[in-house]
N, C-alpha and C positions, 0 to 999 in steps of 0.2 A: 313660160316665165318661171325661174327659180324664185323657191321663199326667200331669200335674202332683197331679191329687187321689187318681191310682194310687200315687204315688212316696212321697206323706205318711203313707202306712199302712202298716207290716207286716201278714205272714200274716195273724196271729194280728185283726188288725184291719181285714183281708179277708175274713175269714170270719165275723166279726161284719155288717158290710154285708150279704154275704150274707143269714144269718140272719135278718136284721131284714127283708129283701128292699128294700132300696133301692138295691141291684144285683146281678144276677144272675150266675151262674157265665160264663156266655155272654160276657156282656159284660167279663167281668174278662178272659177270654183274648182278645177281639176287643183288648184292649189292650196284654195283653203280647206279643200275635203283634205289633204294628200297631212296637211298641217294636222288639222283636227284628229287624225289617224292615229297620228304622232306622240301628239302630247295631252291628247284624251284622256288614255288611261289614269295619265298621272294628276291630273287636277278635276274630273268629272263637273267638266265644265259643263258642256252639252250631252244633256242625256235623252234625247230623239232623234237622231240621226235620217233628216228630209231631204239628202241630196238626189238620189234616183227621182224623187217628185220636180226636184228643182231641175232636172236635166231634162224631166218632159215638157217642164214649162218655161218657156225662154223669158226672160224679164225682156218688162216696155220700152222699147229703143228709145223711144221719142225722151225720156224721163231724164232729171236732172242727173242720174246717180245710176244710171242703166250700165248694170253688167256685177254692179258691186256686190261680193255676197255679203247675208246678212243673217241675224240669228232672231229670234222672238223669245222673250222670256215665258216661262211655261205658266205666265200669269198675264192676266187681264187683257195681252189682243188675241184674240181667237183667231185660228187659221181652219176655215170649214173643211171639216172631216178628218180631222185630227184631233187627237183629246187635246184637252185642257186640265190637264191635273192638278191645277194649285200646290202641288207637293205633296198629295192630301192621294191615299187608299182612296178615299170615297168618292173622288172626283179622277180615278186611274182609267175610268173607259168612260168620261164625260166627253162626248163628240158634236162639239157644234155642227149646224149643216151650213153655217155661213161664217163669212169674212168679219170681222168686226170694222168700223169706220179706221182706225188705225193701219189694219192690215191692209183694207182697200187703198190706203193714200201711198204707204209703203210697195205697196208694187206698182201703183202709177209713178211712180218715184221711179222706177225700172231694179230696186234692188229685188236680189234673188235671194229668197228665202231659203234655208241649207238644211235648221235647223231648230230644236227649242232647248232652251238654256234652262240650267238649276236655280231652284226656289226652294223657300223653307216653306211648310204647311203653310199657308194662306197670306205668306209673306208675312208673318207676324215677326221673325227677329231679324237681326240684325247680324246675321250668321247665317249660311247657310248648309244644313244639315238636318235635311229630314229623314224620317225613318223611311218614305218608299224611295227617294229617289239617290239618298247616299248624299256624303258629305263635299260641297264642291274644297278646290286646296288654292291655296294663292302662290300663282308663279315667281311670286317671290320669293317663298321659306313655302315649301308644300307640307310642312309640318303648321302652318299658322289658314287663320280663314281668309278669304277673298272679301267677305263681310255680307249683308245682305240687307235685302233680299234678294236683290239684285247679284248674288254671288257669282253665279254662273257663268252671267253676260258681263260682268268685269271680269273673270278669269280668263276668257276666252278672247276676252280683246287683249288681254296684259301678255297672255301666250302667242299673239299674233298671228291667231285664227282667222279674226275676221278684224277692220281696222275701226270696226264702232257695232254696238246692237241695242236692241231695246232691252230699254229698264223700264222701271214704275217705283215712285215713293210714297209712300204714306205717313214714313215716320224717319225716312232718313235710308230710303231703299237703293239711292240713285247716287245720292254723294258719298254713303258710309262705302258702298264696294269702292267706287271710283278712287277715294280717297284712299282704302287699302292695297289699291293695285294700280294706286301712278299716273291716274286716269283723271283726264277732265267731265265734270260730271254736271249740269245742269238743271236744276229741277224748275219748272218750268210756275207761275203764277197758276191760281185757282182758275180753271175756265178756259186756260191756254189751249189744251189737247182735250179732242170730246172722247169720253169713252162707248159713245154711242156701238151697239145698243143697251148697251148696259146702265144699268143705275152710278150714280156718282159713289166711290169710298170712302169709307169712313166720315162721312157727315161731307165730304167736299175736301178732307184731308188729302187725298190719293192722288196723284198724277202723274200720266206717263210721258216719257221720251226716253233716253238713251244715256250710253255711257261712253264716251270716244277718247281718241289718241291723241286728236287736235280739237281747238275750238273750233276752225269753223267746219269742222264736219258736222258739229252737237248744233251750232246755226243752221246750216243748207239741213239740215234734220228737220229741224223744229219747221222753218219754211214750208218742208214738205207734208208736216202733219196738223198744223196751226190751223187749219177749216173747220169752223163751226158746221155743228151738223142740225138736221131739219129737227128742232124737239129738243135743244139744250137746255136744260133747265137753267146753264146761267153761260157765260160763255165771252170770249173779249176780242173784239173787234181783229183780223187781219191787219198787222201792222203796214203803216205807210210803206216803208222800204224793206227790204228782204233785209233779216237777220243778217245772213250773208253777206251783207255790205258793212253791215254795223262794225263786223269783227275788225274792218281796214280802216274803217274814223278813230280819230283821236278823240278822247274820252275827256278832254278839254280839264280842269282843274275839280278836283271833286273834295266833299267834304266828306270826310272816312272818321269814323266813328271807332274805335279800337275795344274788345274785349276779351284779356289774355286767360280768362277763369271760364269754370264751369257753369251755363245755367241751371244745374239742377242744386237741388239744394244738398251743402253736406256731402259734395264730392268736389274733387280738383283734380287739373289737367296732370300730365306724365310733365315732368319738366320738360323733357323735347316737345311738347306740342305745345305749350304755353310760350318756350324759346321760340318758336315758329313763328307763333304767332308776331311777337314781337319785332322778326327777322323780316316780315312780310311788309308790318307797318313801319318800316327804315325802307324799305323796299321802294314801296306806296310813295311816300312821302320824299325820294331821291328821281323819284316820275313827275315830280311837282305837284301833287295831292297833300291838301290840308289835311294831316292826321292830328288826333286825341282821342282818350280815352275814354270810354261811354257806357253805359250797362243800358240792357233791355228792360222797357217798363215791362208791368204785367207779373199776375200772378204766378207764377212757372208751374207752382205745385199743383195749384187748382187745376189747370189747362191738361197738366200730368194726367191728374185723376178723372177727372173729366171724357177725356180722349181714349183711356182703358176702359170706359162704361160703354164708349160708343164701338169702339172696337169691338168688346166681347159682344154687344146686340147686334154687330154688323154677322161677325163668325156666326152667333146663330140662327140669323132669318138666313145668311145662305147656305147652311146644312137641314134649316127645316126645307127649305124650297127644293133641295138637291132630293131629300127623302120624301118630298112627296112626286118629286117627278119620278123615282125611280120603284114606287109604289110599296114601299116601307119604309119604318120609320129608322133614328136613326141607332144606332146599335153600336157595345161595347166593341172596340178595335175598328171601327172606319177611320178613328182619327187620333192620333199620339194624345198619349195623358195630359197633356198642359192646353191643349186646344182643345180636349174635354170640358177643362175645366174652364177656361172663356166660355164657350157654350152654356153649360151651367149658369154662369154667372150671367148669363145673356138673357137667358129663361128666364132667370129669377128679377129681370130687371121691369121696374115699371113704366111705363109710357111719358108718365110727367118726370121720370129719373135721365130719360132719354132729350125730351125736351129739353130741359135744365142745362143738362151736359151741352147741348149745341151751343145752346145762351151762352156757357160760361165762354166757349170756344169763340164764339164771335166776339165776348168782350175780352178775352185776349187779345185776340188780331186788333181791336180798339188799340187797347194799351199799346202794343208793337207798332202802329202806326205813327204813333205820338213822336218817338224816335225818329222818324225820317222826317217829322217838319223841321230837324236842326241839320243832321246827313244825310246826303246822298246814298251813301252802305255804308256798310256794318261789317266790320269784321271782325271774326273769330276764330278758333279752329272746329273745323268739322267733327273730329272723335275727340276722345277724353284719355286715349292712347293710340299707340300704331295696330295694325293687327293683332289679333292673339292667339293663341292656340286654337286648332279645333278641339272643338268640345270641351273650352276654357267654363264657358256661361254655365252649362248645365252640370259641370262635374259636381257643384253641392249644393244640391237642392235648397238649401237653408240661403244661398248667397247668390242666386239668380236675380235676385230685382236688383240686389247690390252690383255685382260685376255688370246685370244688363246696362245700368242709368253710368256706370263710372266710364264703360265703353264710347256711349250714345249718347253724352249730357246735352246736348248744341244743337241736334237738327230737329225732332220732332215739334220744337216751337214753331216752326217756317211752314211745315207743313198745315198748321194747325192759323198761322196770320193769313196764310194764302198767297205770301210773300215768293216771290221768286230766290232762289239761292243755290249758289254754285261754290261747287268744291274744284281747287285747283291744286294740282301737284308741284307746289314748290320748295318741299323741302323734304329732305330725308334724314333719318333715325340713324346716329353711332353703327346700330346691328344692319343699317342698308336694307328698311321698311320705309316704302313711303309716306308719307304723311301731308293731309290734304287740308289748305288753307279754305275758309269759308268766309263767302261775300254777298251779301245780302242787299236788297234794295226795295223799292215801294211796288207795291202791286202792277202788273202790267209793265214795269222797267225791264223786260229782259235785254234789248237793244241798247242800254245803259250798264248793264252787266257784258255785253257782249262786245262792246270797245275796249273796259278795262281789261278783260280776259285778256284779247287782243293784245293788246299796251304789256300785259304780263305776260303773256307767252312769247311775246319780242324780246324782252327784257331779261328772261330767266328761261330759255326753251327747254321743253323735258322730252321733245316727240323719240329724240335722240339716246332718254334713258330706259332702257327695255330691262323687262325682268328675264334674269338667269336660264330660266328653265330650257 
């Protein structure tokens, strides 16, 4: 198979090939390694390179998705006997000896793992560029970021590496790359994907799935990882019908909710992403969808501040846990100076500081519910501009929280309601960046998200717009 008739297909129509055998798994990876070769060097999309493992181990025939290759981000699913580095020196030779529940369902699934994809230290920004594993570039402008945390494994789909891979959000990890690199990006509700065996992130904030080219690849995904595991601490029923199916229903008349500004306080969108927005809800609303205009309840700032308390105590129970497994403590240079400093502030935090912060966090998601007794979704746009430079955020220390919140204003709220929300690539920037619309809904509606996807991606198709590289 040449990349050109690799690049025309999603998974989902990778694995059909397969099946019908008019090519083999073999050969699907002789193509994406052959890609990855390729255009590696210039976006440091994947920096583990697992194909020789993936050619001893043939992916499960039986599986929905058997033959497809596929990449894991270098955070939160563990592949046994391979580190786990979170991006993080201190975590460079941490070597599970087992599968995590995610990876297990992933290769019953039959995809062939290749690979692990770039992360910033502990997936804290919204960029990725850490000091051990180097800056990933976005196949669009390789002078701007791919976005993060999830950088990597949006770079690597946008280059047409692989035609989907795992992500994880916490604060906007799954739709800010997606959204910078053209990509449909689904972040899944609170409870959806277990990360068993692992504790939950950031208070419940954190959830994995993927970043893909099509929607129903990011559906037949989610399908394949959607099993509650034995010991979830909370966790949401197996939907009636396969996501997969959702994508092809009509999403019947919806009441769409419109917000063309910033949630954070004291910033505003790029005029193209706020035009987008606008573009989106004419869009909406010419699909026969009741549109108006709506703001989210809820404190924003609070939820902000709140969710930075629980963050930096999360960063530091797992670098004390890291240093006591590794039988010292932890020490100047295991970890870049700004995730120092979370640490720090992690130590110094007290136990009812910690509690409080949940409280404030759950009565957030209160308020954000309130909103859907009138909407169905909510929409907005995803970022507060198109990509930006590497190494835009960090070049002046004095104006990192400022560029971070003007980048990121929109998603960390979603993460934080527990709400499901998805970024879609429907409109692109004058300089030819994509930029990614955001559609939100009630807890547990992903199957409600995954028609109108559907309905949009009929309506506006992008599988067909690839970045340059």
């Amino acid at each position: 198979m040449r990349f050109d008739e690799y690049r025309r297909h999603d998974a989902v129509g990778l694995a059909a090939l397969v099946a019908k055998r008019e090519v083999s798994a073999g050969e699907l990876l002789d193509v994406a390694v052959a890609r990855m070769v390729e255009v590696n060097p210039q976006i440091n999309a994947v920096t583990r390179d697992l194909s020789e493992r993936a050619r001893t181990e043939p992916p499960a025939a039986d599986g929905p998705l058997a033959g497809v290759p596929f990449l894991l981000k270098d955070l939160g699913a563990q592949l046994g006997g391979v580190p786990t580095t979170y991006g993080s020196r201190m975590f460079a030779e941490a070597t599970p000896v087992a599968d995590s529940a995610i990876t297990r369902l992933y290769k019953a699934a039959g995809l062939s793992i290749f690979g692990k994809t770039n992360t910033p230290e502990f997936g804290l920004w919204p960029v990725t560029e850490s000091e051990l594993l180097g800056p990933a570039r976005n196949p669009w402008d390789i002078a701007r970021t791919p976005g993060g945390s999830s950088g990597g494994a949006a770079a690597a789909v946008a280059a047409g590496i692989v035609p989907a891979a795992h992500a994880s959000d916490g604060g906007g990890s799954i739709r800010i790359p997606a959204s910078c690199c053209g990509l449909f990006g689904m972040k899944p509700s609170r409870g959806r994907v277990s990360f068993s065996p692992a504790g939950e992130g950031w208070a419940g904030a954190s959830i994995q799935h993927a970043v893909t080219r099509s929607v129903r690849d990011s559906a037949a995904l989610l399908d394949a990882v959607c099993a509650p595991q034995p010991g979830d601490p909370y966790f949401l029923s197996v939907p009636e019908r396969p996501f997969a199916d959702e994508v092809r229903r009509d999403p019947g008349q919806l009441r769409i909710g419109v917000f063309a500004g910033s949630l954070t306080a004291g910033r505003t969108l790029d005029p193209e992403c706020a035009a987008a927005v606008r573009d989106a809800a004419r869009l909406c609303e010419s699909l026969g969808h009741s549109v108006e205009e709506a703001t989210l309840p809820g404190d924003h700032s609070a939820m902000q501040a709140a969710a930075g308390l629980v963050m930096a105590s999360s960063v530091a129970a797992n670098m004390e846990a890291e240093a006591e497994r590794r039988g010292r403590p932890v020490e100047a240079g295991d970890v870049e100076g700004l995730t120092m400093a979370a640490y720090r502030r992690g130590l110094g935090s007290r136990a009812p500081d910690y509690v409080r912060a949940v409280q404030t966090l759950h009565a957030y998601g209160r308020a954000c519910a309130q909103l859907f007794e009138t909407y169905d979704v909510f929409l907005l746009s995803t970022l507060g501009r198109p990509a930006v430079p590497v190494g835009w955020i960090f070049e002046d220390p004095k104006q990192i929280t400022e560029r971070l919140f003007s980048f990121m204003p929109n998603t960390q709220a979603f993460n934080n309601s527990g709400q499901p929300a998805m970024t879609v690539p429907l409109a692109w920037s004058a300089g030819g960046l994509p930029i990614g619309l955001q559609f939100v809904a009630r807890t547990g509606e992903e199957a409600l998200l995954y028609r109108l996807a559907g309905q949009l991606e009929q309506a506006r198709p992008w599988f067909d717009l690839v970045a340059p590289l």
